[in-house]
VEXLO-356818 format. One record per residue (C-alpha): residue in one letter; x, z, y. Coordinates in steps of 0.5 Angstrom, whole numbers, padded with zeros to 4 digits. Last residue first. Example, Ala and Ser with C-alpha at 12.3 -4.5 7.8 and 13.67 -1.06 7.14 Angstrom:
# VEXLO-356818
<node torkol="S" c1="0027" c3="0014" c2="-0002"/>
<node torkol="A" c1="0025" c3="0016" c2="-0009"/>
//
This chain:
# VEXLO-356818
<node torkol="X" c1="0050" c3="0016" c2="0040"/>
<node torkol="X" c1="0052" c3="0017" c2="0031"/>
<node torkol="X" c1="0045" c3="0015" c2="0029"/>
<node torkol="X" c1="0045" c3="0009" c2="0033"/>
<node torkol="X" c1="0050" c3="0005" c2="0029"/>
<node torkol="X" c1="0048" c3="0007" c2="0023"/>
<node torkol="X" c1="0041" c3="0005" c2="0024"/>
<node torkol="X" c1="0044" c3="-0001" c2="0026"/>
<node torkol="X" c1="0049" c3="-0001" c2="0020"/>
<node torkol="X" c1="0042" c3="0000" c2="0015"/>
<node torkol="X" c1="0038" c3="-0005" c2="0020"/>
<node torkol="X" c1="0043" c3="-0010" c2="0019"/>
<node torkol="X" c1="0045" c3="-0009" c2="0011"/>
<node torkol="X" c1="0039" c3="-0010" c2="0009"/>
<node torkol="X" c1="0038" c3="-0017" c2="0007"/>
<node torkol="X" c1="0045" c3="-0015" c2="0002"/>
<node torkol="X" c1="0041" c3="-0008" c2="-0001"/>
<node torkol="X" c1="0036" c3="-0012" c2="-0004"/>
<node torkol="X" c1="0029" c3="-0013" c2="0000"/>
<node torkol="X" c1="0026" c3="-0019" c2="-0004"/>
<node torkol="X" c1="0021" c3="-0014" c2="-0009"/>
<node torkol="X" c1="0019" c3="-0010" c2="-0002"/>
<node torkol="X" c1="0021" c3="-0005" c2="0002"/>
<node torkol="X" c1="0027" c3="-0002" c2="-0002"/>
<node torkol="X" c1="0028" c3="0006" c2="-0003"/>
<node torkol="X" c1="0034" c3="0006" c2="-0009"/>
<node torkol="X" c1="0036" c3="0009" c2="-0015"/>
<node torkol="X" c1="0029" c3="0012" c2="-0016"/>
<node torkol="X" c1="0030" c3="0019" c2="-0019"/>
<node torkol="X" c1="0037" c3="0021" c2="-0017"/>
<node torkol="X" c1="0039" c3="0017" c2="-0010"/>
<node torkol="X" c1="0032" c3="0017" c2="-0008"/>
<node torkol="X" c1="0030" c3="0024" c2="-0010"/>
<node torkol="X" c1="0036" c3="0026" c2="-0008"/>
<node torkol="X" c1="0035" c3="0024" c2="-0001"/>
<node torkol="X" c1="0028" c3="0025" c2="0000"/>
<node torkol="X" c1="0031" c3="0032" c2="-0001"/>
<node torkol="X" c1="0037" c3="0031" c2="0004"/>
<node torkol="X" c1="0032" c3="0029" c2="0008"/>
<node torkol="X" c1="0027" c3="0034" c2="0009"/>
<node torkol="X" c1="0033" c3="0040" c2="0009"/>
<node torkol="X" c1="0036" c3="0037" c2="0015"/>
<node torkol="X" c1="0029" c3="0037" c2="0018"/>
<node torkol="X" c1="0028" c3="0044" c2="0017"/>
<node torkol="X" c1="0035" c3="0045" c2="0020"/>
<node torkol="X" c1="0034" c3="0041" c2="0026"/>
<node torkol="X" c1="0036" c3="0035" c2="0027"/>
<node torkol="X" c1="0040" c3="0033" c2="0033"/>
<node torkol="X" c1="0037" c3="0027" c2="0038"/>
<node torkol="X" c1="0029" c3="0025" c2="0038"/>
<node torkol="X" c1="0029" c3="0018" c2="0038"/>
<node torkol="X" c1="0033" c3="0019" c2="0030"/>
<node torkol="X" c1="0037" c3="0015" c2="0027"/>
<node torkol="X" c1="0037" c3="0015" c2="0019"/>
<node torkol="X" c1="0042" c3="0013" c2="0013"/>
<node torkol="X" c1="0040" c3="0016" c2="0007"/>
<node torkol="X" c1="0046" c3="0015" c2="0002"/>
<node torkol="X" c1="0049" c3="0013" c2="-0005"/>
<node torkol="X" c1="0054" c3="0009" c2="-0001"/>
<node torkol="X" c1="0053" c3="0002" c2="-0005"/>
<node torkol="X" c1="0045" c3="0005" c2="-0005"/>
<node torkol="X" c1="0045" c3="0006" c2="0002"/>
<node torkol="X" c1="0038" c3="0009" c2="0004"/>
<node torkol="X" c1="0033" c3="0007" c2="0010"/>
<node torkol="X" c1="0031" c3="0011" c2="0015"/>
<node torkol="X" c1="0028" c3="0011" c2="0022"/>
<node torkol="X" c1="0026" c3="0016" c2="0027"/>
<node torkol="X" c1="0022" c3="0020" c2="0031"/>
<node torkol="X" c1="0015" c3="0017" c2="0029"/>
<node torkol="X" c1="0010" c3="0023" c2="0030"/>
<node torkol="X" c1="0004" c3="0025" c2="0026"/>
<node torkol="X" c1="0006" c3="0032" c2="0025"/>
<node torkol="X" c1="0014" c3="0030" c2="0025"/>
<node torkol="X" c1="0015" c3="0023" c2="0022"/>
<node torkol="X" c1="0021" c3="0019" c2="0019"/>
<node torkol="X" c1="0020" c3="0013" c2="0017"/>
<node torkol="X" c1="0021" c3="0007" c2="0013"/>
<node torkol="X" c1="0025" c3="0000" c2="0016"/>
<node torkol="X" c1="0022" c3="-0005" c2="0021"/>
<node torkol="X" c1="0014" c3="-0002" c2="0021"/>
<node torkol="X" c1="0010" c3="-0007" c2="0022"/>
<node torkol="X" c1="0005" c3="-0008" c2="0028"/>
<node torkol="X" c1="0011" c3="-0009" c2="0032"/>
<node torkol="X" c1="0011" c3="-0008" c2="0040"/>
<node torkol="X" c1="0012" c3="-0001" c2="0041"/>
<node torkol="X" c1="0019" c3="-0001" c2="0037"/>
<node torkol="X" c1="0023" c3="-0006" c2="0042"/>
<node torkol="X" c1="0026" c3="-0011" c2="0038"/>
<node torkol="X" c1="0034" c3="-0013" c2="0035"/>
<node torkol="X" c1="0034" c3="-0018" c2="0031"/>
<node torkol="X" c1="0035" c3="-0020" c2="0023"/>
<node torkol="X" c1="0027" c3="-0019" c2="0021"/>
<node torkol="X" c1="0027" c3="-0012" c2="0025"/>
<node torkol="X" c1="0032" c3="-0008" c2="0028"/>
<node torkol="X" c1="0031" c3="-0004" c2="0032"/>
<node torkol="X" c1="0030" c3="-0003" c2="0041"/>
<node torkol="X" c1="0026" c3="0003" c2="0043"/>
<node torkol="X" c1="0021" c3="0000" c2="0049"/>
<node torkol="X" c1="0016" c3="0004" c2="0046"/>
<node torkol="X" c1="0020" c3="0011" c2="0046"/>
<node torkol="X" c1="0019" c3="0014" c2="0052"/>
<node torkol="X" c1="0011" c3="0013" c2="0050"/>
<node torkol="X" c1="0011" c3="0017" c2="0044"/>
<node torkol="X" c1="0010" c3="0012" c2="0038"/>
<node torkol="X" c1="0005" c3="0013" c2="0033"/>
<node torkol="X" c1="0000" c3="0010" c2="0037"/>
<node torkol="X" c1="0005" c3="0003" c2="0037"/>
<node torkol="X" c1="0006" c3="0004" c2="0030"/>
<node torkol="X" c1="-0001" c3="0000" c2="0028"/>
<node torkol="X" c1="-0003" c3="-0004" c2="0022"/>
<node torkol="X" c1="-0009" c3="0001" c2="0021"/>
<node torkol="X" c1="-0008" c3="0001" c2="0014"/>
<node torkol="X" c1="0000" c3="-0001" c2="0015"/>
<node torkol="X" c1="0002" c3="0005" c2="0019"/>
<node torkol="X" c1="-0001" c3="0013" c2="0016"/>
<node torkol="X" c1="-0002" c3="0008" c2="0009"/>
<node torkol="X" c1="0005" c3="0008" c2="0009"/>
<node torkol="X" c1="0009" c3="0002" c2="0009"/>
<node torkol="X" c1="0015" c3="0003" c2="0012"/>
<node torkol="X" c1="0016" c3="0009" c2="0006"/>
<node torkol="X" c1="0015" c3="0016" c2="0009"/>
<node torkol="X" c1="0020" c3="0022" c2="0011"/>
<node torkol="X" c1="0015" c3="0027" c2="0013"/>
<node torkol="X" c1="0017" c3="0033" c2="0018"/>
<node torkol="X" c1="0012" c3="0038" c2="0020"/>
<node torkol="X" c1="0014" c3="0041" c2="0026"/>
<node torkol="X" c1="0012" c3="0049" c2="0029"/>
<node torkol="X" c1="0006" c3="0050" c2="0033"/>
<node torkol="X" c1="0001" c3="0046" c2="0028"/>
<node torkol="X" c1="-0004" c3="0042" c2="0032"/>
<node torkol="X" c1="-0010" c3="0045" c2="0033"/>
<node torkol="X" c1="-0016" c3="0041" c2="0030"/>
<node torkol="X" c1="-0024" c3="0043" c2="0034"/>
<node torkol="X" c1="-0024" c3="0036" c2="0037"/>
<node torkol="X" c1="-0023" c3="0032" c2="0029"/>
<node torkol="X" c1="-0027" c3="0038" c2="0026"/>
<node torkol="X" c1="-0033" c3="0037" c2="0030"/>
<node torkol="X" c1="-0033" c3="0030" c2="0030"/>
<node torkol="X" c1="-0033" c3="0028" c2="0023"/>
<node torkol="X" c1="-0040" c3="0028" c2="0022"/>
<node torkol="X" c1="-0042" c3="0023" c2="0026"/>
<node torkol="X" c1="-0037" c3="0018" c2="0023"/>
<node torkol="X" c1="-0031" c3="0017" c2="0028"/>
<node torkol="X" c1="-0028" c3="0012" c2="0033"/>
<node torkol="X" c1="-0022" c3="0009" c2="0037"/>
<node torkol="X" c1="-0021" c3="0005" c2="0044"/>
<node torkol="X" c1="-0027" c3="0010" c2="0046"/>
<node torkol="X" c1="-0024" c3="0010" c2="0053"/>
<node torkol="X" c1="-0024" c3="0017" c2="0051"/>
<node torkol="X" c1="-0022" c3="0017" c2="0045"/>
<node torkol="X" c1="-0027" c3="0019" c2="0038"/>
<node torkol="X" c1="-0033" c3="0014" c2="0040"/>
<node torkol="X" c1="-0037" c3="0015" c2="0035"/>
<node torkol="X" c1="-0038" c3="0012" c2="0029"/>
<node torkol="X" c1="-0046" c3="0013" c2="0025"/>
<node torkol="X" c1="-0042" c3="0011" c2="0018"/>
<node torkol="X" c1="-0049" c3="0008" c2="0016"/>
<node torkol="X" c1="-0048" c3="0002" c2="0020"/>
<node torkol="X" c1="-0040" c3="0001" c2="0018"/>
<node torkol="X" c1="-0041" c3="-0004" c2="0013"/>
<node torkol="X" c1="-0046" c3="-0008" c2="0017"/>
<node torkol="X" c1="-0041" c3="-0009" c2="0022"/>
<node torkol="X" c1="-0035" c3="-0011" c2="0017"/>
<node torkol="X" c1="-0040" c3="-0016" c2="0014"/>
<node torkol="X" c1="-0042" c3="-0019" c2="0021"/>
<node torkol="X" c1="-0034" c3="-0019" c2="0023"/>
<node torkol="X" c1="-0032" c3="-0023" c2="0016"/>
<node torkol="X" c1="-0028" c3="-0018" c2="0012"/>
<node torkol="X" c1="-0021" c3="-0017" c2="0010"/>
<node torkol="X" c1="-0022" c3="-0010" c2="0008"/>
<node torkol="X" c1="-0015" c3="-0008" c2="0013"/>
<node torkol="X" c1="-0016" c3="-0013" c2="0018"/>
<node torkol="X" c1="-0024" c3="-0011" c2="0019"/>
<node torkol="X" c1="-0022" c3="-0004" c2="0019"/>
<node torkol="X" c1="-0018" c3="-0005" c2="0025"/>
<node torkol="X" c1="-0022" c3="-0009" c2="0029"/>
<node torkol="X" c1="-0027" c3="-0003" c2="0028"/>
<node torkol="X" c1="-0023" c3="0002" c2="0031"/>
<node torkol="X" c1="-0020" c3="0008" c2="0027"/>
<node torkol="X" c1="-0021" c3="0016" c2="0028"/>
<node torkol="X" c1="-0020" c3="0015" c2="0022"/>
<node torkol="X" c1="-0015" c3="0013" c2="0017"/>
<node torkol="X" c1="-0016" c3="0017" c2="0010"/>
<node torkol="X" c1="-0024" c3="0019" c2="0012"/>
<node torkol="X" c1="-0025" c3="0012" c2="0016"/>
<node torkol="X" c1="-0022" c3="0008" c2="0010"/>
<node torkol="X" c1="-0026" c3="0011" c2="0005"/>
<node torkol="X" c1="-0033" c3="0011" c2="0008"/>
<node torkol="X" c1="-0031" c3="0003" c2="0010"/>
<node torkol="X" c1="-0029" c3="0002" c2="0003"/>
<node torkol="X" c1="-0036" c3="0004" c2="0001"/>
<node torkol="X" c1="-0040" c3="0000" c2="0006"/>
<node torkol="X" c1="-0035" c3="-0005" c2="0003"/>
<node torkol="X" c1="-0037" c3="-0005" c2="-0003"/>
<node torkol="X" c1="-0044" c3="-0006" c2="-0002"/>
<node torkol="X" c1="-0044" c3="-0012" c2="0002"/>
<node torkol="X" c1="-0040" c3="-0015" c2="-0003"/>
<node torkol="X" c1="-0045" c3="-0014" c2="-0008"/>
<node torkol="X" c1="-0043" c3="-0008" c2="-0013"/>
<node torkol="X" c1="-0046" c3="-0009" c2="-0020"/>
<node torkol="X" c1="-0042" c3="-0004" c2="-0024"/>
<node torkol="X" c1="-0044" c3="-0003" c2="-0032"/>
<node torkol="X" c1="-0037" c3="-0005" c2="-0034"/>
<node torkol="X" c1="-0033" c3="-0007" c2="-0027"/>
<node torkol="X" c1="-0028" c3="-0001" c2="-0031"/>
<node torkol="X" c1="-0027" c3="-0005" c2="-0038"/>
<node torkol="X" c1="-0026" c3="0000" c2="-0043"/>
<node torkol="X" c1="-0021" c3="-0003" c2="-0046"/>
<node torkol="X" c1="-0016" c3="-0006" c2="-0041"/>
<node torkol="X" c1="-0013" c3="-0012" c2="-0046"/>
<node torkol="X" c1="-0005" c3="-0012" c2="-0044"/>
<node torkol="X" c1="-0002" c3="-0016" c2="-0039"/>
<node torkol="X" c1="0007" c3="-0015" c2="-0039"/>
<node torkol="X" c1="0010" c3="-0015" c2="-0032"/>
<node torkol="X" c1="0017" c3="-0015" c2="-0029"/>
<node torkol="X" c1="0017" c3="-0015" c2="-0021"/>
<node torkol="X" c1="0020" c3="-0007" c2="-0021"/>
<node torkol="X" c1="0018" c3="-0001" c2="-0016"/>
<node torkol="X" c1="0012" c3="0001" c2="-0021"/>
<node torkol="X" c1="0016" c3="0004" c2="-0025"/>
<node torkol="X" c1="0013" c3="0003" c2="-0034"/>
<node torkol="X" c1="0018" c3="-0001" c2="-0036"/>
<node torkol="X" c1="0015" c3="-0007" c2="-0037"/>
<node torkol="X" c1="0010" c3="-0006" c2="-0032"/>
<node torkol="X" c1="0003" c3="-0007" c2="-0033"/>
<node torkol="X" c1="-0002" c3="-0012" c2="-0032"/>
<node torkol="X" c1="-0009" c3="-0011" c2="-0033"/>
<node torkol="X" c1="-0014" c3="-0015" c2="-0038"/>
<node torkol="X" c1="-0022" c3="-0016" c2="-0038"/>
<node torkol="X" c1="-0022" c3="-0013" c2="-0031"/>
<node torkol="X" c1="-0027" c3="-0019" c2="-0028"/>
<node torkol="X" c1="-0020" c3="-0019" c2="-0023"/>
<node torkol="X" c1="-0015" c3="-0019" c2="-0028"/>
<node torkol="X" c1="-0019" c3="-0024" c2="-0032"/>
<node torkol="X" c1="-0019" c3="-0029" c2="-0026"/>
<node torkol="X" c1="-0013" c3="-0027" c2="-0025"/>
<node torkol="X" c1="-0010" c3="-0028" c2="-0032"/>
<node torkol="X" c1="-0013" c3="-0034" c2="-0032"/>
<node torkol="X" c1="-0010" c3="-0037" c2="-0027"/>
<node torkol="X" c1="-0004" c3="-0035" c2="-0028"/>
<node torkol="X" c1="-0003" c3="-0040" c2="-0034"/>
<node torkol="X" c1="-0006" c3="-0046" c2="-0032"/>
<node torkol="X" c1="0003" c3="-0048" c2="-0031"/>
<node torkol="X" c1="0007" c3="-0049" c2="-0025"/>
<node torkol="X" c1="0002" c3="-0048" c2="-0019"/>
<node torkol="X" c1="0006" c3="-0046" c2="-0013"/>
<node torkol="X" c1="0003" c3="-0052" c2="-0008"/>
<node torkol="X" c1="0010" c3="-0056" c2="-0010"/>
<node torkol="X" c1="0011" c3="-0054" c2="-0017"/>
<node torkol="X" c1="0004" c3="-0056" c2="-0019"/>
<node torkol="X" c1="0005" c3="-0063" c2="-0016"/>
<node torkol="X" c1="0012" c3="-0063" c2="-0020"/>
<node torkol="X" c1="0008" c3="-0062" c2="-0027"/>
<node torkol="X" c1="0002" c3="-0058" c2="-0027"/>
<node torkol="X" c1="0004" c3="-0055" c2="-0035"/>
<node torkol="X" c1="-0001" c3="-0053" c2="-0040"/>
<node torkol="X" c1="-0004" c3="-0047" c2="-0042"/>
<node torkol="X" c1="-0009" c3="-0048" c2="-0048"/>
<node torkol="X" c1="-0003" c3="-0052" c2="-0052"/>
<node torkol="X" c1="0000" c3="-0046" c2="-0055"/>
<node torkol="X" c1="-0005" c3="-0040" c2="-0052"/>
<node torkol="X" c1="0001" c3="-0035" c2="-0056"/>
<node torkol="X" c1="0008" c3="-0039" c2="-0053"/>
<node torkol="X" c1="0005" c3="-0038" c2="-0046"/>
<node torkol="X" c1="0003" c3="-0031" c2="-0049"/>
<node torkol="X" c1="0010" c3="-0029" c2="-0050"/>
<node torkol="X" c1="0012" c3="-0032" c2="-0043"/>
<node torkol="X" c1="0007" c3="-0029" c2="-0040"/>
<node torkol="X" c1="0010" c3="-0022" c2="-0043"/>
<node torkol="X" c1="0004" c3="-0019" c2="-0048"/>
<node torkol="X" c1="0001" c3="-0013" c2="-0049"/>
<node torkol="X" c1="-0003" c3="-0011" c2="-0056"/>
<node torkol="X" c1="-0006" c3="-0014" c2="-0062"/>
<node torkol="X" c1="-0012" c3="-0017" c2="-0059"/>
<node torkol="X" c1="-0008" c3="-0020" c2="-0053"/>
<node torkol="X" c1="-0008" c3="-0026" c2="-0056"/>
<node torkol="X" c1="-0015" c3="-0027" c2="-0056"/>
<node torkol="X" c1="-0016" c3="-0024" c2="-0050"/>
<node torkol="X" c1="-0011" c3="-0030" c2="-0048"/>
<node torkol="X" c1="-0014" c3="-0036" c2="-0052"/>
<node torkol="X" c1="-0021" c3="-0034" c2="-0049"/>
<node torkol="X" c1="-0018" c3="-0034" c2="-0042"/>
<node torkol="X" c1="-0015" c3="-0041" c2="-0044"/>
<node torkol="X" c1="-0022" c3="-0045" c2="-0045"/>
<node torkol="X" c1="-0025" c3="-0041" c2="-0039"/>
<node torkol="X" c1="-0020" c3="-0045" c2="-0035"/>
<node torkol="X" c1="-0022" c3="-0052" c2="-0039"/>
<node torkol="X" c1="-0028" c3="-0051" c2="-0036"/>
<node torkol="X" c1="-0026" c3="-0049" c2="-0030"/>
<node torkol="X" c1="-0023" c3="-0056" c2="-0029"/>
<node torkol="X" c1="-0016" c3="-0057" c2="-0027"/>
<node torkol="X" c1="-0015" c3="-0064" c2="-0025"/>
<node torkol="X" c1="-0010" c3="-0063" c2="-0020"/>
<node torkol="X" c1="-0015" c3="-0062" c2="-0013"/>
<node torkol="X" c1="-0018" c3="-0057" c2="-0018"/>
<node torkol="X" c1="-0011" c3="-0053" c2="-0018"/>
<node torkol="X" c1="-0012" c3="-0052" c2="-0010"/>
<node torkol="X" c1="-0019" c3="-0049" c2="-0011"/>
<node torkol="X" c1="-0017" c3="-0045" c2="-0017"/>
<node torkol="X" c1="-0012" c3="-0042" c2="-0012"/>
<node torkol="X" c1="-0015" c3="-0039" c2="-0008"/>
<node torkol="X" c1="-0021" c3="-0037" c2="-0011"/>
<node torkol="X" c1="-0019" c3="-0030" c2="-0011"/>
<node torkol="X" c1="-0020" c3="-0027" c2="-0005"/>
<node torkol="X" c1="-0027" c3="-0026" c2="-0004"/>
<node torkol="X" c1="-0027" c3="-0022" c2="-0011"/>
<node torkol="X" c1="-0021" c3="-0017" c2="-0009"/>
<node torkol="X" c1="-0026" c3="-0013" c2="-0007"/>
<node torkol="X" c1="-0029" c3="-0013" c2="-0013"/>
<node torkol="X" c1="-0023" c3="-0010" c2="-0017"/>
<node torkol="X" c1="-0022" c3="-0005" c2="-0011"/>
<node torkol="X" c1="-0028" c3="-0002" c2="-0012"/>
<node torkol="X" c1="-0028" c3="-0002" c2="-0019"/>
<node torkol="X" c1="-0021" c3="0002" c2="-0020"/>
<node torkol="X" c1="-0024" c3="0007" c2="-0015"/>
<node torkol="X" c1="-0025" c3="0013" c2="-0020"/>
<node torkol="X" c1="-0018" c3="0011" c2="-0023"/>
<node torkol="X" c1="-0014" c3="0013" c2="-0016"/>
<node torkol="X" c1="-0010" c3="0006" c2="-0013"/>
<node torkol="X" c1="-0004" c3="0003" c2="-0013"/>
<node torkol="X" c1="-0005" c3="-0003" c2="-0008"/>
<node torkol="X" c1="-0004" c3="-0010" c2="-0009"/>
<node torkol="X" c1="-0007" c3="-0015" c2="-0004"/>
<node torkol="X" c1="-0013" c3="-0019" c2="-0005"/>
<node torkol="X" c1="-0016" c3="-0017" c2="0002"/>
<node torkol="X" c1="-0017" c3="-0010" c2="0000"/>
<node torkol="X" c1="-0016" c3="-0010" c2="-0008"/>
<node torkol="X" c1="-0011" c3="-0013" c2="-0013"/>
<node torkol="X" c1="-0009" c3="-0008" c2="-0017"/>
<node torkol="X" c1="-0004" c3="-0002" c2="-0019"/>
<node torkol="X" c1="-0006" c3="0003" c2="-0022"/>
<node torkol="X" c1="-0008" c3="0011" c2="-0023"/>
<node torkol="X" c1="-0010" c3="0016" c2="-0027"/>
<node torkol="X" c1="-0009" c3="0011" c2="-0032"/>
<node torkol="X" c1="-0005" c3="0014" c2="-0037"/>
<node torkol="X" c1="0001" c3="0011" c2="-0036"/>
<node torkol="X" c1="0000" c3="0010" c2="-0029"/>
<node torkol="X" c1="0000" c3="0018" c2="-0030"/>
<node torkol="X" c1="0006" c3="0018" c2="-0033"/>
<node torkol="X" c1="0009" c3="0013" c2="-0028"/>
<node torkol="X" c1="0009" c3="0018" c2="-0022"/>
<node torkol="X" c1="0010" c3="0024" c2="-0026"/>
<node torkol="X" c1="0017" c3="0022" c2="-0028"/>
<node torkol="X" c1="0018" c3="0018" c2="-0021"/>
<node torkol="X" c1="0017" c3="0026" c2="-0019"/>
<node torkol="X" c1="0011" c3="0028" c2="-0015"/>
<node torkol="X" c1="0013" c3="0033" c2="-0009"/>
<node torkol="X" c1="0006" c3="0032" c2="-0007"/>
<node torkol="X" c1="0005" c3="0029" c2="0000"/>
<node torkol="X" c1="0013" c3="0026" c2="0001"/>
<node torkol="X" c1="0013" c3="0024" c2="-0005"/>
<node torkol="X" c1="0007" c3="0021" c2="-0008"/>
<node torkol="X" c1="0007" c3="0016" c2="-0002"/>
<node torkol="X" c1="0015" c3="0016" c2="-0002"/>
<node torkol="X" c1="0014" c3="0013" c2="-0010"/>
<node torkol="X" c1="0007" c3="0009" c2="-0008"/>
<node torkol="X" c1="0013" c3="0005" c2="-0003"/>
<node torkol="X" c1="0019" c3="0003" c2="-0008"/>
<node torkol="X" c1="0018" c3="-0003" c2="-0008"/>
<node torkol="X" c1="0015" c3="-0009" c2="-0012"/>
<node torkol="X" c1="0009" c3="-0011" c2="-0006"/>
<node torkol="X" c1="0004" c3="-0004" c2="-0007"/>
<node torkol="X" c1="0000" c3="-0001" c2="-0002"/>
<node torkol="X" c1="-0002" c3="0006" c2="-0004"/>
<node torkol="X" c1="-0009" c3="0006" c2="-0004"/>
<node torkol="X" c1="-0011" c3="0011" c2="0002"/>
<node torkol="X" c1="-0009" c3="0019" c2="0004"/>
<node torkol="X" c1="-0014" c3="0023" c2="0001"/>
<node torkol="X" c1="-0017" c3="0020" c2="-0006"/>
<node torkol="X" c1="-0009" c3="0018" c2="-0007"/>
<node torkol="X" c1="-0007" c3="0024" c2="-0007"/>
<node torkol="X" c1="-0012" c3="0027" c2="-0012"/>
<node torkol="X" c1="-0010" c3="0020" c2="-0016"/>
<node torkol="X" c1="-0002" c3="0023" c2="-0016"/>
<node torkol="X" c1="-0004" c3="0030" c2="-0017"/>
<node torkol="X" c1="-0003" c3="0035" c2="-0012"/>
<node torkol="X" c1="0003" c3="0040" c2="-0012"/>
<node torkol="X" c1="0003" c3="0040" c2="-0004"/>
<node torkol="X" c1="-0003" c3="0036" c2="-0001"/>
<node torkol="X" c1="-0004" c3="0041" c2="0004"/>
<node torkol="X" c1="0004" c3="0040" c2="0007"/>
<node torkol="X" c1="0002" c3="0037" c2="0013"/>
<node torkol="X" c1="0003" c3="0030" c2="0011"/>
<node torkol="X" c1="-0004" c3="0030" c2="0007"/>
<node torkol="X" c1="-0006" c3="0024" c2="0010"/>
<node torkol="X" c1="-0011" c3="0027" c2="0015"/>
<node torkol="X" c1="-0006" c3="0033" c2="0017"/>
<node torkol="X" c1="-0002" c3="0027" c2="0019"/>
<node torkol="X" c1="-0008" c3="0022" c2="0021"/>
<node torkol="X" c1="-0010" c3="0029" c2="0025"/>
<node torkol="X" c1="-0003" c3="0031" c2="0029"/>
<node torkol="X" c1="-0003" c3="0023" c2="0031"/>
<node torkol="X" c1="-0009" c3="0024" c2="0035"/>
<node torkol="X" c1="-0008" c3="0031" c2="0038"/>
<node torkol="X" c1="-0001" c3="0028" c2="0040"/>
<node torkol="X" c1="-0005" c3="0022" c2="0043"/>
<node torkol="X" c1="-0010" c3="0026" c2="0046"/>
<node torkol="X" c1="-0004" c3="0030" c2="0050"/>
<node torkol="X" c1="-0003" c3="0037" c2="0049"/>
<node torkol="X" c1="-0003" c3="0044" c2="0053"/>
<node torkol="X" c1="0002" c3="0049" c2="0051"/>
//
């Protein structure tokens, strides 16, 4: 049977992102090595990346943020992402360019930097015994960290305090960790991270986002240029320069997407599976959100598909974002899925009609690693089960057509 690119295309990211079963057993930093830094916002996205690829339980998960194989940092754009320990200093010095933000806002309050390297000594110096909670180190800095007042609260400013932990978050003097070790919750303690990873690492900018392009056109490639300036954040000039020595080929036709040089013969001698290979898999997988791109994942019979995204309805094909997690078969989007946690449930829609028996069996295995390991499958930090009724009754709705 012949294919079309677009199938071609899909198969490989899957293949690629490990979601063809190649990862099966990996360890969580191996898996993040192959298929990207895993977007982290508070929700249960790093767990489905872990388990959709390696079966990893959320026991191994945060065993291994435990031992720092892994961890979550501010790296590309100046996001959060869980990322595999080798990287923890590219991701730190691509976060560089975007942490300035909100000294330059605090400046306009009287905020002086001296006064913000006075509070950073005042922190290690506190943590020197052990982790702290910000409210615990607020009351151990005593009046290095002061109050912004009202004028603070309205640019989002309330106390120095942040600001010295990003800047000492981000020069990976210290790192935040979760208070109960899951990574799917917004409660954080900081501890002095020993040895410092940027320790000994004098990576340009330049240089770091020459390696962010080697690693995001072999997770996500066949990619196009704009796509991977979206997802470093870079400048066009300093996005051009990091993929010069890549040697990108035209990977399309119309050469819409490219490849590195060496990548192209593997790409055009891939063969798509012959039998599905069905992966459920968080709405900000690295399959969608590092190219930012769900159109490309969507046979054209399913673009004008209306769901549910911010609280009304929308065709599918013209999202950038997915609007609930996803259920793919060899790259494929097929259908949607969000879990219950008032009815302890998976509830799915599919594109495709019926399930067969393997896809069944797909998502009453994602089903219980849900409900019995994580609880529930939110989004992001504010995704609680009450904004997501809507889309949980649409997918209901449209699961039973």
């Amino acid at each position: 049977m012949a294919h079309t690119f677009a199938q071609h295309l899909r198969a490989w990211w899957a293949h690629r992102q490990g979601l063809d079963g190649s990862l099966a057993g990996a360890t969580p930093e191996a898996v993040l090595d192959r298929s990207g830094w895993a977007r982290s916002v508070a929700g249960a996205g790093p767990y489905l990346t872990l388990f959709a690829r390696a079966g990893t339980s959320r026991s191994e998960a945060d065993a291994a943020v435990a031992a720092r194989s892994i961890h979550e940092l501010p790296a590309a754009r100046g996001c959060t992402y869980v990322l595999p320990a080798h990287d923890f200093a590219l991701g730190l010095a691509l976060g560089d360019a975007f942490g300035n933000g909100d000294m330059a806002q605090a400046r306009k309050l009287g905020v002086t930097d001296k006064e913000i390297d006075r509070l950073c000594t005042a922190v290690l110096e506190a943590l020197a015994t052990g982790a702290l909670a910000p409210e615990a180190l607020r009351e151990a800095t005593g009046g290095a960290s002061r109050s912004l007042g009202e004028d603070g609260k309205k640019k989002g400013l309330t106390t120095t305090l942040p600001l010295a932990l990003g800047r000492l978050q981000a020069s990976g003097d210290i790192r935040r960790v979760p208070v109960n070790g899951r990574l799917d919750q917004q409660r954080y303690a900081y501890t002095r991270w020993t040895p410092n990873p940027r320790s000994g690492t004098t990576l340009s900018e330049t240089d770091a986002h020459i390696a962010l392009a080697q690693r995001f056109f072999r997770w996500i490639g066949p990619a196009s240029l704009k796509e991977f300036q979206w997802f470093s954040g870079a400048s066009g000039r300093l996005a051009k320069e990091a993929v010069a020595g890549l040697q990108l080929q035209p990977a399309a036709p119309d050469g819409a997407v490219m490849l590195p040089a060496a990548d192209l013969d593997a790409f055009r001698a891939f063969r798509i599976p012959k039998e599905p290979r069905y992966a459920l898999v968080s709405g900000l997988d690295a399959i969608t959100a590092a190219r930012r791109n769900v159109t490309d994942l969507l046979d054209e019979k399913d673009l004008e598909r209306e769901v549910v995204s911010d609280a009304s309805l929308k065709a599918i094909g013209r999202l950038s974002d997915l609007p609930s997690h996803a259920i793919l078969d060899r790259g494929r989007l097929i259908g949607l899925w969000e879990f219950d946690p008032e009815a302890s449930e998976l509830v799915y829609a599919l594109f495709t009609g019926k399930p067969d028996a393997a896809l069944r069996a797909a998502i009453t295995r994602t089903e219980t690693f849900v409900r019995d390991d994580l609880g529930d499958a939110r989004s992001f930090s504010l995704d609680s089960p009450r904004s997501r009724a809507p889309r949980i009754a649409a997918l209901r709705k449209a699961g039973k057509r």
